[in-house]
N, C-alpha and C positions, 0 to 999 in steps of 0.2 A: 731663601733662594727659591726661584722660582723656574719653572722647566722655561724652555725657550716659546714665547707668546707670539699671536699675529704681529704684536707690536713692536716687539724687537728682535723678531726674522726679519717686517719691513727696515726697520732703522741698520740691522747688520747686512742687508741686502743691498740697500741702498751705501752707506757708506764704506763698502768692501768688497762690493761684488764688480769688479772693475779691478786693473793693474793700480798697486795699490802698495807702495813702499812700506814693509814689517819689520818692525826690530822682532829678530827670532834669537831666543836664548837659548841653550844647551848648557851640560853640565860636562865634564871630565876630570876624574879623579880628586872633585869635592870644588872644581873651580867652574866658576861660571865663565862661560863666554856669548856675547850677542853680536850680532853681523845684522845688514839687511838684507832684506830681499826681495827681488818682486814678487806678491802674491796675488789670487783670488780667493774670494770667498764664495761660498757654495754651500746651503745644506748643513752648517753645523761646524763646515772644516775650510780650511786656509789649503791652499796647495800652491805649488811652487814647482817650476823648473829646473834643477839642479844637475849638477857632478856628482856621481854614485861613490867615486874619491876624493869627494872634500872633505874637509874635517868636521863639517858640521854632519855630514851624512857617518863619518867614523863616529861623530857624539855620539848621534842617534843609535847606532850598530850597539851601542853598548848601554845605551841609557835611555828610553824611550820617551821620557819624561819635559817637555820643553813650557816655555813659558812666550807669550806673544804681548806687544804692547803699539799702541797708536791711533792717534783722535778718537783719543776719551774711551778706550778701549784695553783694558790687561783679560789677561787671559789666561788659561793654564792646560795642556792638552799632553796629545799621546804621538811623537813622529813617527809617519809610518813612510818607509820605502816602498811605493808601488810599481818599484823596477821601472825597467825600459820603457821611453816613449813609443815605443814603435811596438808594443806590444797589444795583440789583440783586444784583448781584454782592458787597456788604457787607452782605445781608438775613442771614445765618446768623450773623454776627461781631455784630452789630448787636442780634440778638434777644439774644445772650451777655450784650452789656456792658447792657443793659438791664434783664436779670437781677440780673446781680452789682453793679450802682451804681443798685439799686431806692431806697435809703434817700435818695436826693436827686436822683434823673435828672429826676424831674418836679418840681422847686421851682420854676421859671421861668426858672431859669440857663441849661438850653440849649434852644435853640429847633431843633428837627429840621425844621423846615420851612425855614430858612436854608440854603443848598449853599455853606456856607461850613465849618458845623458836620460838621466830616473824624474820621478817625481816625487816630491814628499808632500803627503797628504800632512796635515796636522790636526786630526783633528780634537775639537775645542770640548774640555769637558767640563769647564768653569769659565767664569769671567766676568766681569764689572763692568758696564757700557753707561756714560750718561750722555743724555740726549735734552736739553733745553733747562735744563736744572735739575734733572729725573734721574734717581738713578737706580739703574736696573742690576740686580742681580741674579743671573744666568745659571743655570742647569742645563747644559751642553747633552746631559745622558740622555739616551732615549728607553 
């Protein structure tokens, strides 16, 4: 395994770094559960706009541990809750996913004015990407 290269930052940059449907998997009391979600990719980690009370944020509350998979991509990383959108400190990550999930951010689905409405970082500390018959095995750690 090898740490993350020019060459497949360009290929995860390219292929994820855009609204980007993720099967995200969680664990709870030994059972798996996966859902999608729209994500970005960024820098080593998936993020996501979410409900701070959904169940996959209650997974994470208790098990940090998730698993990420899609176009030629598994993964294996750490969910972190980086709270509220509307928080200082998540104003530059916040402007990104705003950006990149323009094509539905404002439909009336998330309300940014709720300090419920979080984000979950994931970020990636393994993973298997192939790209044209290659396949790349990922060290996420920095």
């Amino acid at each position: 395994m090898e740490k993350l290269t020019d060459t497949t930052k360009a290929l995860m940059d390219e292929r994820f770094g855009h609204d980007f449907i993720l099967p995200l998997a969680t664990v709870e009391d030994g059972i798996p559960h996966v859902r999608n979600v729209d994500a970005y990719y960024q820098d080593g980690s998936f993020y996501v706009i979410t409900y701070g009370l959904s169940n996959k944020m209650r997974h994470i509350g208790k098990n940090s541990a998730v698993a990420v998979c899609g176009d030629w991509f598994t993964g294996h990383g750490e969910g972190v809750n980086l709270g509220y959108v509307g928080k200082p400190e998540n104003k530059e990550i916040t402007d990104t996913l705003k950006k990149a999930f323009a094509s539905w951010i404002d439909n009336g689905h998330t309300n940014f004015e709720d300090e419920n409405t979080c984000i979950l970082q994931i970020r990636l500390t393994d993973g298997v990407l192939f790209s044209h018959g290659t396949r790349y095995d990922i060290d996420f750690t920095m």
